[in-house]
TORKOL-4160 file (C-alpha; in steps of 0.2 Angstrom, whole numbers, padded with zeros to 4 digits, m for minus):
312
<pt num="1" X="0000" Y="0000" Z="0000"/>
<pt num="2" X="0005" Y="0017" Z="m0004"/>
<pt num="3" X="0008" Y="0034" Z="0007"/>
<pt num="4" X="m0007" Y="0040" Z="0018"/>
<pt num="5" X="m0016" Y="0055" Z="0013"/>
<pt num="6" X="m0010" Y="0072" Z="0019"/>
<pt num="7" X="m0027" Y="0080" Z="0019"/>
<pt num="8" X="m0044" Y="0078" Z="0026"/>
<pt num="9" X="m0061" Y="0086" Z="0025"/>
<pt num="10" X="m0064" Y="0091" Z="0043"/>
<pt num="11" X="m0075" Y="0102" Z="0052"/>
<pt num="12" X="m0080" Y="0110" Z="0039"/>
<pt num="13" X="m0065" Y="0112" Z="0029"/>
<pt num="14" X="m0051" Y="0104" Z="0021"/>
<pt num="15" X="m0035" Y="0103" Z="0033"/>
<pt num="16" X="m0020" Y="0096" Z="0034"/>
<pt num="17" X="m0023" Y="0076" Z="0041"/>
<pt num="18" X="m0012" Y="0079" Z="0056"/>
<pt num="19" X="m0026" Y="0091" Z="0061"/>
<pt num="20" X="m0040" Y="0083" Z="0059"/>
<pt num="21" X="m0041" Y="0076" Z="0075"/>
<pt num="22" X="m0057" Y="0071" Z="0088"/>
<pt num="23" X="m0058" Y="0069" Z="0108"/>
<pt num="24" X="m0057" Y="0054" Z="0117"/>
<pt num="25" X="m0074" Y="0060" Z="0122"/>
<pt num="26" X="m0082" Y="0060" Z="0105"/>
<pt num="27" X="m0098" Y="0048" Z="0106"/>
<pt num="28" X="m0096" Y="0040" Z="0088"/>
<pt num="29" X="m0079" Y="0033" Z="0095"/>
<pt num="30" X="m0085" Y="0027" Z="0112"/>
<pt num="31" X="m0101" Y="0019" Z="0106"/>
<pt num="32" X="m0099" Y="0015" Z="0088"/>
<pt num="33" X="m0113" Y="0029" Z="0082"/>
<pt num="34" X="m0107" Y="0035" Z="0065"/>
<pt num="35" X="m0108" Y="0026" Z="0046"/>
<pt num="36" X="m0094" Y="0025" Z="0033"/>
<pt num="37" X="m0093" Y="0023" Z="0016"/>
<pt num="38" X="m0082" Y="0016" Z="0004"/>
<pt num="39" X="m0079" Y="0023" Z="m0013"/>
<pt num="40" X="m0064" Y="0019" Z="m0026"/>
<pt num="41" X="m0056" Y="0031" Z="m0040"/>
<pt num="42" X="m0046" Y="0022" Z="m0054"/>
<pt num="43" X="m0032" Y="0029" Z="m0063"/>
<pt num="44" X="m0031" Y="0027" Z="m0083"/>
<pt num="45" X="m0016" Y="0028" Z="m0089"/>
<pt num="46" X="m0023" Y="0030" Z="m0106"/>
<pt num="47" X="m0032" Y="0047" Z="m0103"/>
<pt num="48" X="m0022" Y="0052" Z="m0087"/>
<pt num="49" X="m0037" Y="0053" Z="m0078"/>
<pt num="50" X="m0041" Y="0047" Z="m0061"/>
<pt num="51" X="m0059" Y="0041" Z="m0061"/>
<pt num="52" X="m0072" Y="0041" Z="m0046"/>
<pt num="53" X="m0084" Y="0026" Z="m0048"/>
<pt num="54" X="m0103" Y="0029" Z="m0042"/>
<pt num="55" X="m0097" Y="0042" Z="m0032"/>
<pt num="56" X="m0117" Y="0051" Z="m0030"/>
<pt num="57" X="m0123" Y="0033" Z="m0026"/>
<pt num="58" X="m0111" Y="0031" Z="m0012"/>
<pt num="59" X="m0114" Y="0049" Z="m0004"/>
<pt num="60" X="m0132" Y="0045" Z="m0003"/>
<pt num="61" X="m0130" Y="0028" Z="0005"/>
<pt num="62" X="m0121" Y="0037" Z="0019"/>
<pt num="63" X="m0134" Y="0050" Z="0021"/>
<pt num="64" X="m0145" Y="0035" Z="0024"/>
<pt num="65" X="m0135" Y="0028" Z="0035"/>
<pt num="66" X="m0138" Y="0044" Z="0046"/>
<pt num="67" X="m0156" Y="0043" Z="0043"/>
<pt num="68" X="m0154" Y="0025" Z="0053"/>
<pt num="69" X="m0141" Y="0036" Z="0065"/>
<pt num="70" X="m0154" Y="0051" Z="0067"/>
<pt num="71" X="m0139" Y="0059" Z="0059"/>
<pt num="72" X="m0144" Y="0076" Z="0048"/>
<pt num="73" X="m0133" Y="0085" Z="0039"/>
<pt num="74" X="m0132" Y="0102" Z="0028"/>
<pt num="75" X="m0127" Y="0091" Z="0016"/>
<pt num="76" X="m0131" Y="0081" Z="m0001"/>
<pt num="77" X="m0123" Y="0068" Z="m0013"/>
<pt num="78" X="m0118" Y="0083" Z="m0025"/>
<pt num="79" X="m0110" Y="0094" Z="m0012"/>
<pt num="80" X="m0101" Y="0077" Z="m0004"/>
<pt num="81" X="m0094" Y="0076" Z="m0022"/>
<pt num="82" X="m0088" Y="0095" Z="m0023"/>
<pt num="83" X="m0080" Y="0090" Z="m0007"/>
<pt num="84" X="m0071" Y="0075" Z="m0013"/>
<pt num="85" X="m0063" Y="0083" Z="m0030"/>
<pt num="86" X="m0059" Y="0097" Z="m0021"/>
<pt num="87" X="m0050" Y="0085" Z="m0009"/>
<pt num="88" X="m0041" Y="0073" Z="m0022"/>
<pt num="89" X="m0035" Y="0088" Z="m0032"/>
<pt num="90" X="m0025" Y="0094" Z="m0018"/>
<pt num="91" X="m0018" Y="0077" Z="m0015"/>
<pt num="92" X="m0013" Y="0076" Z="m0034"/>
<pt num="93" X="m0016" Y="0057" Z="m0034"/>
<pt num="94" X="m0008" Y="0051" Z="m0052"/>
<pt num="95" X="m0004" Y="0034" Z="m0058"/>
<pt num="96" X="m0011" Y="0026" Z="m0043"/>
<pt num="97" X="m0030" Y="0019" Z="m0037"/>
<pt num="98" X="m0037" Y="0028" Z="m0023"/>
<pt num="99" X="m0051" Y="0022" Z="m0009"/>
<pt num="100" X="m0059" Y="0036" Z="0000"/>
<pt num="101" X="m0066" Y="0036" Z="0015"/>
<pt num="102" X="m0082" Y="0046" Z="0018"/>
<pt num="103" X="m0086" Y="0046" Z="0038"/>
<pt num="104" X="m0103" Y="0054" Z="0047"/>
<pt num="105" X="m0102" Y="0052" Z="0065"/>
<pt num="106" X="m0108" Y="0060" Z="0080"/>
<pt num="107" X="m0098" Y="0072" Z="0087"/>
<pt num="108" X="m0102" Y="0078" Z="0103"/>
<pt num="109" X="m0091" Y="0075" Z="0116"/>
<pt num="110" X="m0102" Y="0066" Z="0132"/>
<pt num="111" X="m0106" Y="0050" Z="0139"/>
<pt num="112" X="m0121" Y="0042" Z="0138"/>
<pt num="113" X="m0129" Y="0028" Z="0128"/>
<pt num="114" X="m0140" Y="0036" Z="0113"/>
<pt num="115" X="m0144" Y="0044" Z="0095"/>
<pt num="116" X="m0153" Y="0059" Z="0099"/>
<pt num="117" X="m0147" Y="0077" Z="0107"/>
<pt num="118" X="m0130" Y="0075" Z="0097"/>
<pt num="119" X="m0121" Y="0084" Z="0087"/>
<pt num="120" X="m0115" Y="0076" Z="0071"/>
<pt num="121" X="m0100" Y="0082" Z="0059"/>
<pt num="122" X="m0094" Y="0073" Z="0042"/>
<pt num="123" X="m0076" Y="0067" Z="0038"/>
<pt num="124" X="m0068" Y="0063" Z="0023"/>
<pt num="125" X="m0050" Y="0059" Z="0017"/>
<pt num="126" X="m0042" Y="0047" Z="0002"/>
<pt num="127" X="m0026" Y="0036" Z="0000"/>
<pt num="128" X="m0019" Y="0026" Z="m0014"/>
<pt num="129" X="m0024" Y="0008" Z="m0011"/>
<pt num="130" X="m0023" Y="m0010" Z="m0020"/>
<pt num="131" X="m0032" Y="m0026" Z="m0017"/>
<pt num="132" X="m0039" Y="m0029" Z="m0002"/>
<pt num="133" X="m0037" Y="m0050" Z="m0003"/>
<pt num="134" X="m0019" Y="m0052" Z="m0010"/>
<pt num="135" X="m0027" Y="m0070" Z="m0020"/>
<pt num="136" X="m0040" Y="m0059" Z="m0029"/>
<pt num="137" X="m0039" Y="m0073" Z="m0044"/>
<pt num="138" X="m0041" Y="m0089" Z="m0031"/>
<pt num="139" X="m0046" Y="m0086" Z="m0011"/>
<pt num="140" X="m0048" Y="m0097" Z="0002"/>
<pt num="141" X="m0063" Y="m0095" Z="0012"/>
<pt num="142" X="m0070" Y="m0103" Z="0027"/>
<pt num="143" X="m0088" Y="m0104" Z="0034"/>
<pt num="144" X="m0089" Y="m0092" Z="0051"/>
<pt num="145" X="m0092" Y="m0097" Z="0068"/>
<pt num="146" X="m0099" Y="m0079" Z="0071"/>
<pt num="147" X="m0117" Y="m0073" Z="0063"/>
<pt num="148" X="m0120" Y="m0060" Z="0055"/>
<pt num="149" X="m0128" Y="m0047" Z="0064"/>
<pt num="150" X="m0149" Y="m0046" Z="0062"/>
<pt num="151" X="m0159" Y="m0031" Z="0053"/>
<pt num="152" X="m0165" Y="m0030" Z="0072"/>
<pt num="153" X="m0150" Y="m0028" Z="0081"/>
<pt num="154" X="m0140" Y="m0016" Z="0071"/>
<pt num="155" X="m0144" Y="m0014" Z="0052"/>
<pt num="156" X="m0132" Y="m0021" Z="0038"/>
<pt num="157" X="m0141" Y="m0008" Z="0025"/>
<pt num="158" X="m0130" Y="0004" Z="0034"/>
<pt num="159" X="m0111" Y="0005" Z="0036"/>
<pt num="160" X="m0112" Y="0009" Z="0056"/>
<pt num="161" X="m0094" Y="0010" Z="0062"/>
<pt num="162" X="m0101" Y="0000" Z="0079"/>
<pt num="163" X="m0106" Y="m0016" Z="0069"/>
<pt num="164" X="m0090" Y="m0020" Z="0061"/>
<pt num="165" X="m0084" Y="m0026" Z="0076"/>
<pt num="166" X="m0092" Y="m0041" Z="0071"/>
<pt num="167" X="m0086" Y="m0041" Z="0054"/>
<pt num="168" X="m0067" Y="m0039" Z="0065"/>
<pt num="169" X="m0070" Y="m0058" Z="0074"/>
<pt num="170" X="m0075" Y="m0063" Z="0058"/>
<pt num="171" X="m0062" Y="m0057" Z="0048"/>
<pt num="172" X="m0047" Y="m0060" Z="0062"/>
<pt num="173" X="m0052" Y="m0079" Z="0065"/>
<pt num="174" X="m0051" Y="m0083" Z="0045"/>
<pt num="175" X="m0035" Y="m0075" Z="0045"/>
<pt num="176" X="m0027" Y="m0083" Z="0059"/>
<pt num="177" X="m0033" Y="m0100" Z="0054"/>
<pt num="178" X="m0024" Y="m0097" Z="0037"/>
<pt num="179" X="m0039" Y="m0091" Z="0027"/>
<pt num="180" X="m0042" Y="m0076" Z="0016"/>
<pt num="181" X="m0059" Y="m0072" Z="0020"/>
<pt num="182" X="m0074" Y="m0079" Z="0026"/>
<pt num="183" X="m0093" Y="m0082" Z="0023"/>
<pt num="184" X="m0106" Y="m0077" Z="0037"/>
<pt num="185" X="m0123" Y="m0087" Z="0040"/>
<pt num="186" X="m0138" Y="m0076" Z="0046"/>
<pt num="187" X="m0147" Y="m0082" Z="0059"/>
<pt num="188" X="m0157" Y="m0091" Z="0049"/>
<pt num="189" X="m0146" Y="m0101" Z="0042"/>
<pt num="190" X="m0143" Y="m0096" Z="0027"/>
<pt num="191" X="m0127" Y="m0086" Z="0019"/>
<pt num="192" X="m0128" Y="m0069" Z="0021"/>
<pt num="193" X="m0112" Y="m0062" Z="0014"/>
<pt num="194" X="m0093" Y="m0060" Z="0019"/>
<pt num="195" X="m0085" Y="m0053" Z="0034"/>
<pt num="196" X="m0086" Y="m0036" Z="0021"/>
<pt num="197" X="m0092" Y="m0039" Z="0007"/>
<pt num="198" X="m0105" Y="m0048" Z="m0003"/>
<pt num="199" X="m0106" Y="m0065" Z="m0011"/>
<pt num="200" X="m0112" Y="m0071" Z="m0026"/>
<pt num="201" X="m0111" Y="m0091" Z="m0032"/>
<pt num="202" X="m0112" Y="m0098" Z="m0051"/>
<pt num="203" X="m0123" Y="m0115" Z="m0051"/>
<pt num="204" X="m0128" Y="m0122" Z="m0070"/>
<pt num="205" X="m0125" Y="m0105" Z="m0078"/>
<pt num="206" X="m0136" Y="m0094" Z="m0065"/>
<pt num="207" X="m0128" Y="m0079" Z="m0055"/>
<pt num="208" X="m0136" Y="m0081" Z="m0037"/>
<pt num="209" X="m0135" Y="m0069" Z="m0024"/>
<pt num="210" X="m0142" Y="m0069" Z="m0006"/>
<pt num="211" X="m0157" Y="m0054" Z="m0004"/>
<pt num="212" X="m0156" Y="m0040" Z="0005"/>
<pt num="213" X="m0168" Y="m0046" Z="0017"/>
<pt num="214" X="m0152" Y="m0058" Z="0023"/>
<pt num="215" X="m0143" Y="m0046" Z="0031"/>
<pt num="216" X="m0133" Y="m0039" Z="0020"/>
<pt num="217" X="m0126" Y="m0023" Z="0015"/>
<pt num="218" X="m0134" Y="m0013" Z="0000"/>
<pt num="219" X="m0122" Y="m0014" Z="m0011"/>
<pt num="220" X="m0119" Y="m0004" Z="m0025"/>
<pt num="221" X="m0104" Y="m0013" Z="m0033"/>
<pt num="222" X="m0117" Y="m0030" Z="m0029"/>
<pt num="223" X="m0131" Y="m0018" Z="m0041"/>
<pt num="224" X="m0117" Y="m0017" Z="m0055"/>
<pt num="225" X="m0112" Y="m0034" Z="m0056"/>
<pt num="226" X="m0130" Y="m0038" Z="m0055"/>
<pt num="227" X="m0131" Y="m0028" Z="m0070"/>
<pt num="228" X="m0116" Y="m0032" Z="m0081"/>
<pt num="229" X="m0120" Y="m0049" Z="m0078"/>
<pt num="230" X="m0137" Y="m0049" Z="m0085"/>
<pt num="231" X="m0134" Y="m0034" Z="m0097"/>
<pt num="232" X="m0118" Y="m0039" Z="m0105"/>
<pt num="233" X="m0113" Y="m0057" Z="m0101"/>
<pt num="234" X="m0131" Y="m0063" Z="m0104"/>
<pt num="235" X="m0129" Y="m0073" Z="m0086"/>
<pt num="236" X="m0147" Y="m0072" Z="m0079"/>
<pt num="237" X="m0144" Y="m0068" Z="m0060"/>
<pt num="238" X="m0157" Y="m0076" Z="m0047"/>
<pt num="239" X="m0160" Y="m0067" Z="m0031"/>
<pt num="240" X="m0162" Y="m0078" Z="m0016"/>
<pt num="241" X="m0159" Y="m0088" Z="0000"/>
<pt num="242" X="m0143" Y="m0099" Z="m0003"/>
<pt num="243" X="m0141" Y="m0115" Z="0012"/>
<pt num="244" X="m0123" Y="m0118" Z="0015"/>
<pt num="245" X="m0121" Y="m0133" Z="0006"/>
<pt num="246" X="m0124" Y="m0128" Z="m0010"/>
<pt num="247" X="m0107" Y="m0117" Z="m0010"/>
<pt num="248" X="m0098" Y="m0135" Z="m0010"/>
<pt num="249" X="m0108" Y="m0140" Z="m0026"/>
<pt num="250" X="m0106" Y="m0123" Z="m0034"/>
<pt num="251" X="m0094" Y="m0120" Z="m0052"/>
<pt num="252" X="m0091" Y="m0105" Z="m0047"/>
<pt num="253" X="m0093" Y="m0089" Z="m0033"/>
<pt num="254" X="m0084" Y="m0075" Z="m0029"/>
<pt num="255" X="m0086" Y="m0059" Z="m0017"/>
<pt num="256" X="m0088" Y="m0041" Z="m0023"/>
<pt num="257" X="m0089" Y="m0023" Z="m0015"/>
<pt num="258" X="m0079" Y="m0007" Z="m0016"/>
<pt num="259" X="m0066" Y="m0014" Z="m0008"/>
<pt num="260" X="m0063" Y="m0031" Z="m0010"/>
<pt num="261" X="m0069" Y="m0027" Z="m0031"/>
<pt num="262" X="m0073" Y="m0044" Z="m0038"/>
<pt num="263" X="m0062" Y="m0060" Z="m0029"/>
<pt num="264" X="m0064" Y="m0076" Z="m0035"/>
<pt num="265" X="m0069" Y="m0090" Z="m0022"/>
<pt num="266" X="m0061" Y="m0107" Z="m0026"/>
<pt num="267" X="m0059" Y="m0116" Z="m0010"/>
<pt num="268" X="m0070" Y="m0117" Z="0004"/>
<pt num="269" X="m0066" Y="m0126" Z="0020"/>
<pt num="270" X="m0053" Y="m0138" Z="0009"/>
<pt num="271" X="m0067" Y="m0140" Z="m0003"/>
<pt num="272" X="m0062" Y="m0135" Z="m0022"/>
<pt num="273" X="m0076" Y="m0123" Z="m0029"/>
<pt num="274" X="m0080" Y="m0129" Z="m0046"/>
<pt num="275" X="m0063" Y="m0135" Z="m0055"/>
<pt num="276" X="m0053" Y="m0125" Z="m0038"/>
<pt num="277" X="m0047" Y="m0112" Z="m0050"/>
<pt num="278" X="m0052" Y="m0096" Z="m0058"/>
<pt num="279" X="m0069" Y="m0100" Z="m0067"/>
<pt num="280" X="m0075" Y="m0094" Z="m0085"/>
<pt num="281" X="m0086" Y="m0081" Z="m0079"/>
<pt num="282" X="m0078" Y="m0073" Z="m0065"/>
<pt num="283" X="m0063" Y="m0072" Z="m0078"/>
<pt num="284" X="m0074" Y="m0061" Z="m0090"/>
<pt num="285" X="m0084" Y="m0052" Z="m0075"/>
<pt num="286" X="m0066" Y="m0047" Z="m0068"/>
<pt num="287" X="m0061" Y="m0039" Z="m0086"/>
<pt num="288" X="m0077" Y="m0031" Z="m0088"/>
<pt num="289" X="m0078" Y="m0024" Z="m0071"/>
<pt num="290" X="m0061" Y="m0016" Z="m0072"/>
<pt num="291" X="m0063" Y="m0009" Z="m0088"/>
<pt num="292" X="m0079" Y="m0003" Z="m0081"/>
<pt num="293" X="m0070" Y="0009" Z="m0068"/>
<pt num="294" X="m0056" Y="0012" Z="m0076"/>
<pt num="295" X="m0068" Y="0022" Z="m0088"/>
<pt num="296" X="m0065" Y="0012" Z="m0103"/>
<pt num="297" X="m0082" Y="0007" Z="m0107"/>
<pt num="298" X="m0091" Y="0023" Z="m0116"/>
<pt num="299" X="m0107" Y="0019" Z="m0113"/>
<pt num="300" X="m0106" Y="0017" Z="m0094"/>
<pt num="301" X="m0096" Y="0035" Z="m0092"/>
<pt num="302" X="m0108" Y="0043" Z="m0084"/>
<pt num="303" X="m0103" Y="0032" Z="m0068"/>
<pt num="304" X="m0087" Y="0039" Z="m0071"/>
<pt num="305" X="m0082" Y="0057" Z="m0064"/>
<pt num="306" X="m0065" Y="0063" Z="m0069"/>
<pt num="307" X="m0057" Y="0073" Z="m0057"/>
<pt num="308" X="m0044" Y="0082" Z="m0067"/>
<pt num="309" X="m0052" Y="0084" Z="m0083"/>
<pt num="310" X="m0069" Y="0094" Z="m0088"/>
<pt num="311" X="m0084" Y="0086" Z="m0078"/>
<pt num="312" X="m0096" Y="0076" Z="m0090"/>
């Protein structure tokens, strides 16, 4: 991974990142209440252009994050966005991927357990960034001992800072039993999604997915796959509740989201998915995908926002 940032939006403004600083007594870091987001800017070379990927859809999934957070704020996904080319202009990020991070959190500095009577402030800062699972082209993945948490005891549609304390046991026991990643049942059984990101499984040429209803996030890279599966592979993708064992019998899955991007799945608990390599159609989704955000494909550029050239 490359250098940190050297700036942050904070309080209001953008400052140097040794300033941007909170209290021990801020409530967001004693109890967990503020929501994150994740968002990616690619670099092409070609153009040298460094392009923000569904930057407006992000900004308003962190504003409904603080709708679930009672968190209001004089902002919308089109100033967030002002806010973040300002930001990665000063940076000057060139030749490199970025991951920003977009925080809302609340602010005030007390104790006590609870959403409302709180002040709340927005955060944001960037940093070059690779992959997020080194085996991108052929993870090994294990079934969780944790669950994921339900809709009724913190909600996964939102990325709340406090729940991914569960997402840290999850991630922390795969690793340290020699694992990439792992899968997370809900509690109904069922496969929910990754310890961050969300899951996806080939069986007899159909794409299925777990619903949103399984506790998982939202996700906007999970909407395009969805999409340039059906649209441009011409895999139909199925929605729906998927029982552990059928990832065993599966030809293929992989996770996607911001972060992680799109990571084949080809061993789960020492069991080969599919031929225990890198499958025919998470090959092409990979290709696509990247092209996708790189800004390659014209007639998705309007997911594309350049940050250096004229705005589209």
């Amino acid at each position: 991974m490359a250098q940190g940032p050297s700036y942050a939006y904070f309080q209001g403004k953008i400052v140097p990142i040794a300033e941007a600083k909170v209290s021990v007594m801020t409530h967001a870091l004693n109890y967990g209440t503020g929501a994150f987001g994740g968002v990616r800017a690619y670099w092409n070379d070609d153009e040298k252009e460094l392009f923000i990927f569904r930057p407006l859809d992000h900004f308003q999934r962190v504003l409904n994050s603080g709708k679930l957070l009672m968190i209001d704020l004089p902002h919308t996904p089109e100033t967030m966005l002002n806010i973040l080319l300002e930001l990665l202009r000063m940076e000057n990020y060139r030749g490199v991927d970025v991951y920003i991070r977009p925080l809302i959190y609340k602010s005030s500095a007390v104790i006590g357990v609870r959403l409302h009577d709180l002040e709340a402030d927005f955060t944001m800062f960037a940093q070059p960034f690779g992959s997020y699972i080194h085996n991108e082209e052929g993870s090994r993945v294990t079934f969780s001992a944790w669950r994921r948490l339900d809709d009724n005891m913190i909600p996964a549609r939102g990325k709340i800072t406090g729940a991914y304390a569960n997402s840290a046991f999850i991630k922390t026991d795969a690793a340290l039993s020699g694992f990439d990643e792992a899968l997370v049942l809900n509690q109904n059984g069922h496969i929910s999604e990754g310890s961050a990101e969300n899951f996806f499984m080939v069986r007899d040429g159909v794409a299925i997915t777990p619903p949103v209803t399984a506790n998982i996030l939202e996700g906007i890279t999970r909407r395009t796959i969805m999409h340039l599966l059906s649209e441009e592979m011409g895999v139909p993708v199925e929605v729906r509740d998927i029982d552990r064992t059928e990832v065993f019998v599966a030809d293929e899955a992989f996770f996607c989201g911001t972060g992680v991007q799109v990571v084949a799945i080809t061993e789960v608990d020492h069991r080969p998915v599919g031929t225990g390599k890198l499958g025919p159609v998470v090959r092409q989704l990979r290709q696509l995908y990247f092209d996708l955000v790189r800004g390659k494909i014209a007639k998705y550029r309007a997911w594309n926002v350049p940050v250096y050239g004229p705005q589209l």
